[in-house]
N, C-alpha and C positions, 0 to 999 in steps of 0.2 A: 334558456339558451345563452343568454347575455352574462349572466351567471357563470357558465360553463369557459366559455369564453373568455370571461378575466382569470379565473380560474389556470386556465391553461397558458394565459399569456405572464402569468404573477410564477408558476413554473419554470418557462421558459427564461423568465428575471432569475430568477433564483439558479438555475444551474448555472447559466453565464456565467451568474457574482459566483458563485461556488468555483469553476474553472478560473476564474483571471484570479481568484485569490489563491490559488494552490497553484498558479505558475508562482506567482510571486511569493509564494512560500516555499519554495525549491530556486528561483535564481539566487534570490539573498543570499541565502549559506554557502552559493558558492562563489560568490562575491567574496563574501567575508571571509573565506578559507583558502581559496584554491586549490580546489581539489586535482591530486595529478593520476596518473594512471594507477600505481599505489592504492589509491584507496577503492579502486571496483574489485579488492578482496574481501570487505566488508558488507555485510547485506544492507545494514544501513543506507550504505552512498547506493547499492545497487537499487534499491526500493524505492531512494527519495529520486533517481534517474528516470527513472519507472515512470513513477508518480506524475514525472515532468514530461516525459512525451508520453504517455497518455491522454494530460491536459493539453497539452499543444496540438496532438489528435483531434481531442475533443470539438477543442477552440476551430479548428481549419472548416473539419467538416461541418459543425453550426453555422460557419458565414456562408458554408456552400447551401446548404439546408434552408436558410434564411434567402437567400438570395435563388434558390430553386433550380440550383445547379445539379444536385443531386433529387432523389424523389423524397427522403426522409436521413433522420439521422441510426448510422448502421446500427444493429444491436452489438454486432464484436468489437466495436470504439466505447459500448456502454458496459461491455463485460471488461474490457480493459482498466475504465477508470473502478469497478468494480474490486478488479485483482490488483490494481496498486490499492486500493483502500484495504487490501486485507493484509497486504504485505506492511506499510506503514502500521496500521494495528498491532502487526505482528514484534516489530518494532518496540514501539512503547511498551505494550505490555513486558515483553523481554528485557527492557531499559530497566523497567520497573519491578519486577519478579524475580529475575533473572541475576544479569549482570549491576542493579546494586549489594544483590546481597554478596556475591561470590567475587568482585572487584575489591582490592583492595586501595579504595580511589575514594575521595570525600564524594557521596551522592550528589550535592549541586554541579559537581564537576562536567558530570554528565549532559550538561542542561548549558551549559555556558556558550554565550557566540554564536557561532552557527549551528553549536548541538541543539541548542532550543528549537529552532527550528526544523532538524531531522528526528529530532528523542519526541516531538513533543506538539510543536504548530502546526506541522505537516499532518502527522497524523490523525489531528482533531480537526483540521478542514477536511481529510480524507474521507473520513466519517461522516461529518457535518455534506458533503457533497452528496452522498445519498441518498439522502431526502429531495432532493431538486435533481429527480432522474430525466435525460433527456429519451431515451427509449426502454423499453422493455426488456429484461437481462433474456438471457436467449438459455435453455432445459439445463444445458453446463452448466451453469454458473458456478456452481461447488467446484466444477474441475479446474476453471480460470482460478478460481482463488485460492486454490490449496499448490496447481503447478508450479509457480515460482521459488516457494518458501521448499518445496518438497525434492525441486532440481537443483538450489543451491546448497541445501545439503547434503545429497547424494556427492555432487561436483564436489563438496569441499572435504566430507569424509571420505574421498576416496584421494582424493591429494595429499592428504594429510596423512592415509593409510599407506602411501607411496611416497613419501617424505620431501613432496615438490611443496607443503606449504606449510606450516605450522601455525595452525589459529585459523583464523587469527581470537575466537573465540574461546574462551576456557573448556567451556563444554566440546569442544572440535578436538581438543589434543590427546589423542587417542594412546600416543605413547604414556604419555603420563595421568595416567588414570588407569583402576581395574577396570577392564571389560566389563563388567557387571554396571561401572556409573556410564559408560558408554553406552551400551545399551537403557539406560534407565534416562538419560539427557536424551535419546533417540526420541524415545515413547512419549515422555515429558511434552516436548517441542513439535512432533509430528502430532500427538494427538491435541495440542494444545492448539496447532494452526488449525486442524478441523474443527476446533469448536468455535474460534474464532469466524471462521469463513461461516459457517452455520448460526451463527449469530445477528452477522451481517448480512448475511442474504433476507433472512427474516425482518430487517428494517427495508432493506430494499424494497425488497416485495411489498410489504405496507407503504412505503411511499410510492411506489406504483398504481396502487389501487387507490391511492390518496388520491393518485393526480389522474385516473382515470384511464391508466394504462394497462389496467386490469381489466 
């Protein structure tokens, strides 16, 4: 029992450290950058936002939890940091796969300042925060982490098909390109977020059962 007990207290350590590190890897960059209203056209800035009040979610309801304000911590504040963790994924990998090969932009470029920390920091505590689950992801969970990545695309390919936005990503500019790579960047990106989220749910869930919330 005593056992069991550090166990879930060494847990409860570890998501904390996991949330106060992922707030402070989403203020920085916007320290460093200022970001203005301009850039919530980008999924990047919209993901690493995400990312940040999820954690500050996180954060609220754990001192409510802790202090027994609430009766436990909700599962939909655990599927949240869940779906920013898929989106940030979504992110890098895209940095990485995606837009180095197809930017005509030196690769470090990507990475510099406060891109480091949205291409790249952010997303590997995203990840890294899964393992130090504070509840149980709730039957959804595939649908929390594919809705984000799936409603910013729709939203932007139909702005762009109605010419209130251009981009702001290569793959988004539907005027300039055959239908055929638009359709092809569709499948690419949609089916690449489902394998992503299907990826991570399966760490989740192992770190679930890890920590006895299975």
């Amino acid at each position: 029992m005593e056992t069991e007990t550090k166990r879930e207290k060494s847990g409860r350590t570890g998501a904390l450290v996991s949330v106060l590190v992922m707030i402070a890897f989403e203020v920085l960059p916007i320290l460093l950058s200022g970001w203005g209203v301009s850039s919530l056209i980008y999924y990047t800035e919209l993901s690493n936002l995400f990312a940040l009040a999820a954690a500050l979610t996180a954060l609220v309801l754990f001192a409510l939890a802790a202090r027994k304000r609430i009766p436990a911590f909700p599962a939909w504040a655990e599927a949240l940091r869940f779906s920013a963790a898929c989106c940030l994924t979504m992110t890098l990998l895209t940095v990485l796969f995606v837009l180095i090969p197809t930017l005509d932009v030196p690769p470090l470029s990507l990475f510099e300042r406060h891109l480091l920390f949205l291409h790249l920091l952010a997303p590997l505590a995203a990840i890294a925060g899964l393992l130090f689950p504070f509840a149980k992801l709730p039957k959804r969970a595939m649908l929390w982490g594919m809705a984000p990545t799936w409603l910013y695309g729709a939203v932007s390919t139909v702005l762009n098909i109605a010419g209130v936005l251009r981009g702001p990503y290569p793959f988004l500019l539907v005027y300039e390109q055959p239908v055929w790579m638009s359709v092809f960047w569709f499948a690419v990106l949609i089916g690449g977020n489902a394998l992503i989220v299907f990826g991570l749910l399966l760490i989740a869930r192992a770190a679930e059962k890890r920590s006895g919330l299975l």
